[in-house]
N, C-alpha and C positions, 0 to 999 in steps of 0.2 A: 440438572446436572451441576456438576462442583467443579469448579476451574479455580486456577489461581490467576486471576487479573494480571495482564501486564502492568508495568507502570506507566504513569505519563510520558517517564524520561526514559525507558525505555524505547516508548512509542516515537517519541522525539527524534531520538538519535536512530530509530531505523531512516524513519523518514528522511532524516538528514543522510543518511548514508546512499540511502534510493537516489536522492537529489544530487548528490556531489554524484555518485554513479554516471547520471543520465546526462550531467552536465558536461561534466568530462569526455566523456563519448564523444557528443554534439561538438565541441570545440577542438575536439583533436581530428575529426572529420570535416570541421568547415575549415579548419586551416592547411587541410589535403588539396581539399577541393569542394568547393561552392554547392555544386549538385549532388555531391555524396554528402555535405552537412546539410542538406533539405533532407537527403532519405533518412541519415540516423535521427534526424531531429522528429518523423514521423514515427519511425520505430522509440525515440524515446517518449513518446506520447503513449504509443501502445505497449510499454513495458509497466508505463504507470497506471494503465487503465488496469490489465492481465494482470499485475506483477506478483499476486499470491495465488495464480491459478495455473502456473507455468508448471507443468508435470516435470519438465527436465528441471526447475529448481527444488523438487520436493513440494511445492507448493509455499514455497515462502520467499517472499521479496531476499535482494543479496542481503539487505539491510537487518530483515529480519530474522535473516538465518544469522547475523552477525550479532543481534540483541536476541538471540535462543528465545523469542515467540513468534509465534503464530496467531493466522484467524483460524477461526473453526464456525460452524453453525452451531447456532444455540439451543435446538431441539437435538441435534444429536451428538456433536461434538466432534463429530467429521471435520477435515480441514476441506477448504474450497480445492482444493487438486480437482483440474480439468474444469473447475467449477464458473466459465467464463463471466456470464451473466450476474451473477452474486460479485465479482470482483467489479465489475463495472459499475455496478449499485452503489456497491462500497464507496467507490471514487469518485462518481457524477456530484458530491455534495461540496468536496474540494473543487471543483473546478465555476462554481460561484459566487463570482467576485463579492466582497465582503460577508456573507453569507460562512466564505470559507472558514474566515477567521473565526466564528461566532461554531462553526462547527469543530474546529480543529481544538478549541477549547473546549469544549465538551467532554477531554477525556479526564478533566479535574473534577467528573461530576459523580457522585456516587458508585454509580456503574459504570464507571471509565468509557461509555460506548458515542460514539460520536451520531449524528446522524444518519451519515452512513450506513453506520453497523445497526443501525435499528432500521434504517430502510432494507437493509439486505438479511438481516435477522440474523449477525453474525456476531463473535464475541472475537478479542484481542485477549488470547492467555500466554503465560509461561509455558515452555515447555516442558 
């Protein structure tokens, strides 16, 4: 299949967008209350695990609906919609300290695909 690659700095600035999202959340709920900043700070874990498998987002993080790409599987070109299992793939490679970082750069690599996306067999394109 033929895709057009996201870029890095797209990839970036979703991500940054996901993160200031999640952040803001968490900090406008622990400054409510204590016990409601523990629940959205678990919901913001499971927004980052999910966040391109969420049917009510079309299947794209806010972030990445905000940088117009997407993931998709690489055999078909389907987006991960409902796709839980493949988004969590995705993401189990971020959550490895230092490992992360050696991942996240990954997407300056030929094939822009991190980790990740070759654990989960998925590609980051344009839409």
């Amino acid at each position: 299949m033929e895709f057009q690659l996201a870029t890095p700095g797209q990839r970036f600035l979703a991500a940054l967008i996901d993160g200031l999202v999640v952040t803001v959340a968490v900090l406008a709920a622990s400054a409510i209350n204590s016990s409601l900043g523990t629940v959205v700070n678990l919901l913001g874990l499971g927004y980052q695990l999910t966040k391109d498998a969420i049917p009510q987002l079309g299947g794209q993080s806010i972030g990445k609906k905000a940088m117009k790409i997407k993931v998709v599987k690489e055999d078909t070109g389907e987006m991960i919609t409902g796709d839980w299992g493949t988004s969590i793939i995705r993401y189990v490679s971020l959550l490895i300290p230092f490992f992360n970082i050696i991942d996240a750069l990954m997407v300056f690599s030929g094939d822009r695909r991190r980790f990740g996306d070759k654990w989960a067999k998925t590609v980051v394109v344009q839409e």
